[in-house]
C-alpha positions in Angstrom: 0.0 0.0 0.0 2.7 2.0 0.7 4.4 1.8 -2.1 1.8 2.4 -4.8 0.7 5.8 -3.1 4.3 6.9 -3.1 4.9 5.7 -6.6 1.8 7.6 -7.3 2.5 10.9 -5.8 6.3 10.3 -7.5 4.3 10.0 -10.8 2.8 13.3 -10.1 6.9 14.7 -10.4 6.7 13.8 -14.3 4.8 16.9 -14.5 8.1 19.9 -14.8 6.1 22.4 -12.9 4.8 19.8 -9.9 8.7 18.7 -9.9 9.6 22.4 -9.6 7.7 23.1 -6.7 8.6 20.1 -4.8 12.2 20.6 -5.4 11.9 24.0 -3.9 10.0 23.5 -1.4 12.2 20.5 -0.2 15.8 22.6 -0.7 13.7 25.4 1.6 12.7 23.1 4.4 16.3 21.3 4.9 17.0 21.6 8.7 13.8 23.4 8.9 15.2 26.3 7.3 12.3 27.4 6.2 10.1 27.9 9.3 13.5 29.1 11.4 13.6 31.6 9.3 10.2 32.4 9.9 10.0 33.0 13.3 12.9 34.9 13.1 11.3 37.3 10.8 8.1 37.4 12.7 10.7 38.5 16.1 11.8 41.0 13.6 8.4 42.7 12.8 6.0 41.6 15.7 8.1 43.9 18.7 4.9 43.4 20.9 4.9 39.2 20.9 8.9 39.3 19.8 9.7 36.3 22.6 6.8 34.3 21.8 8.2 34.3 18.1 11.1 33.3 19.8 10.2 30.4 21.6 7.9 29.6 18.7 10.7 29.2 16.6 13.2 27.2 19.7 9.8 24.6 20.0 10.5 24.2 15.9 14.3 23.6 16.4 13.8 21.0 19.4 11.3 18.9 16.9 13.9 18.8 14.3 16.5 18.0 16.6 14.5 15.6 18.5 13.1 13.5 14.9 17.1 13.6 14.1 17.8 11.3 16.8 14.7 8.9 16.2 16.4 8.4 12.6 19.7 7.5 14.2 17.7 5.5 16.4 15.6 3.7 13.7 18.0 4.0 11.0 15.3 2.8 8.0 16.4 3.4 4.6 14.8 5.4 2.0 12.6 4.2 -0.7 13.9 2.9 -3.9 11.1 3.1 -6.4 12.2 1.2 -9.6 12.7 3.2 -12.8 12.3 6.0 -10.6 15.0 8.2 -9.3 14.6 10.8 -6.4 13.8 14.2 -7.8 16.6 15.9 -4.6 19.6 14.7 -3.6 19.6 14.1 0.5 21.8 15.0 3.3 21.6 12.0 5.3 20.5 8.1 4.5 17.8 7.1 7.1 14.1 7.8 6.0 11.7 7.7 9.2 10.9 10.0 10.8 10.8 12.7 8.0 12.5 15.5 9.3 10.8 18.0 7.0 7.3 16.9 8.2 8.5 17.2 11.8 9.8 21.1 11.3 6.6 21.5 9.1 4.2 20.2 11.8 6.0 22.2 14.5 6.0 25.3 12.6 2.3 25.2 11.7 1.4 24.3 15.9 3.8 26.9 17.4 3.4 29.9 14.4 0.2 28.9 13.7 -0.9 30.4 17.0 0.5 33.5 16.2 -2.1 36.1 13.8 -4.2 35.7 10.9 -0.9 35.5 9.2 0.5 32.2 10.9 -2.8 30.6 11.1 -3.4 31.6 7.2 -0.1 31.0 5.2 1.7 28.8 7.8 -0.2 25.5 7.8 -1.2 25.3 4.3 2.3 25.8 3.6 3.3 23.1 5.9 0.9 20.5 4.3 3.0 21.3 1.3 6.2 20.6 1.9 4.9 17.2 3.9 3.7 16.3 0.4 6.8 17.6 -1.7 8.7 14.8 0.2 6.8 11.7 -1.6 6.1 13.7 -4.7 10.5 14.1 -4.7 10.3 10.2 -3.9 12.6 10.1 -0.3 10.1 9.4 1.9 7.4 6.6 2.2 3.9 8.0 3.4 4.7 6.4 7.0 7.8 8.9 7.4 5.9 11.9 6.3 3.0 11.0 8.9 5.2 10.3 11.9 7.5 13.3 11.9 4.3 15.6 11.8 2.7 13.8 14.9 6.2 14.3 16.3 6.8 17.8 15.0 2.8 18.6 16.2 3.3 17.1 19.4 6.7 18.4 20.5 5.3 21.9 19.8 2.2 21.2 21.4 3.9 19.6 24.6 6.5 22.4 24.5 4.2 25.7 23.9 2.4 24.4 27.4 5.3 24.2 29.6 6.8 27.4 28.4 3.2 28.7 29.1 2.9 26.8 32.5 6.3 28.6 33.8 5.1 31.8 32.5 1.8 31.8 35.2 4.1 29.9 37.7 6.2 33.2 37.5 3.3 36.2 37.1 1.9 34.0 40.1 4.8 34.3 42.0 5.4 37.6 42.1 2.4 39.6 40.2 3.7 43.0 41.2 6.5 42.9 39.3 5.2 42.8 35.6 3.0 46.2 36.9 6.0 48.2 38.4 8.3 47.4 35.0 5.5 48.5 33.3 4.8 51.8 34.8 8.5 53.0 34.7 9.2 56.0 36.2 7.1 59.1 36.3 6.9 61.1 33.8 6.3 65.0 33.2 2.4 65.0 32.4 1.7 62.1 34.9 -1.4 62.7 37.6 -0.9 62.3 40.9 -2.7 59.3 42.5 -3.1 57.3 45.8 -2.2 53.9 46.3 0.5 51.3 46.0 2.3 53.1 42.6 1.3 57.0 43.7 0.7 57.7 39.5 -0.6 56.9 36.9 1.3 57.1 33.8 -0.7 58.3 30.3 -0.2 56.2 27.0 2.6 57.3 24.7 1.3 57.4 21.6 2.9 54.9 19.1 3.7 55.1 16.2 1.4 53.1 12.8 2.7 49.9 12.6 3.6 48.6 8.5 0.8 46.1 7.2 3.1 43.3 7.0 3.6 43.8 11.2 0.0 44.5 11.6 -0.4 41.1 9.9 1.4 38.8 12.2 0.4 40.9 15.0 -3.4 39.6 14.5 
């Protein structure tokens, strides 16, 4: 069963432009290149949420690090479809889990969450390179579907604990987010009573560009 759907999707590579895409899309996602990227870029644009970009796009390295040592582990070897030669050339030998579906999954789990953008161009794009690595012939379907449960589930797993620590702290000491907030009075500030003694007024900020609007949501 296996291998008639990946001969079939490696039939769909006859087609120049199909082949095109899926060799592009593969060379992009190589050490999850691709969605690394990515987050960095969203850091980049998004000041308000830059950390969560950033640990969005540390959950996306620990799945491709993590599906890198289930292939030394498991060690299978790619597919060899006869009369049919891989449309990419690969880094490594093993096959399962696919590495690309792992960074894919985890990208689309831990960006995904981030905006219209994310949820929008991130997990379609995902899907896509999952299926760019049977249409390239180097993966059977059984690779591609295990490193996105692990990619998925590694971002999943990981995007709670970092979100568990974060209450653990604002529970421990819940003053401290408000007095790093407030800063230190400013000229224009009214006087009030209680704990902080002023209130501090809004500095108006400046438009944001569309693309930073986008992945702010």
């Amino acid at each position: 069963m296996e291998h008639r759907l990946l001969s079939a999707l490696r039939d769909c590579g006859t087609d120049p432009r199909v082949a095109a895409a899926a060799r592009a899309l593969s060379l992009s996602g190589e050490h999850g290149a691709l969605w690394l990227a990515a987050g960095l870029l969203g850091a980049g644009l998004d000041r308000d949420r830059r950390g969560a970009w950033l640990r969005g796009t540390a959950l996306i390295g620990a799945a491709h690090l993590a599906s890198m040592g289930v292939k030394r582990a498991v060690r299978r070897p790619r597919p060899e479809l006869p009369g049919r030669r891989p449309l990419v050339r690969t880094l490594g030998r093993h096959s399962f889990p696919s590495s690309h579906a792992t960074s894919a999954a985890a990208a689309a789990v831990a960006l995904g969450a981030l905006g219209p953008f994310g949820r929008q161009v991130v997990p379609p794009l995902a899907a896509a390179m999952c299926v760019s690595r049977l249409v390239v012939g180097v993966h059977y379907p059984s690779d591609v579907a295990a490193g996105a449960a692990l990619g998925g589930l590694t971002a999943g797993l990981g995007a709670r604990w970092l979100t568990a620590r974060a209450a653990a702290r604002a529970a421990a000491d819940p003053l401290k987010g408000i007095s790093r907030a407030a800063g230190p009075p400013r000229r224009g500030a009214s006087r009030a009573a209680g704990p902080l003694r002023w209130t501090a007024r809004p500095a108006a900020r400046p438009t944001a560009g569309p693309l930073r609007e986008a992945l702010r949501g």
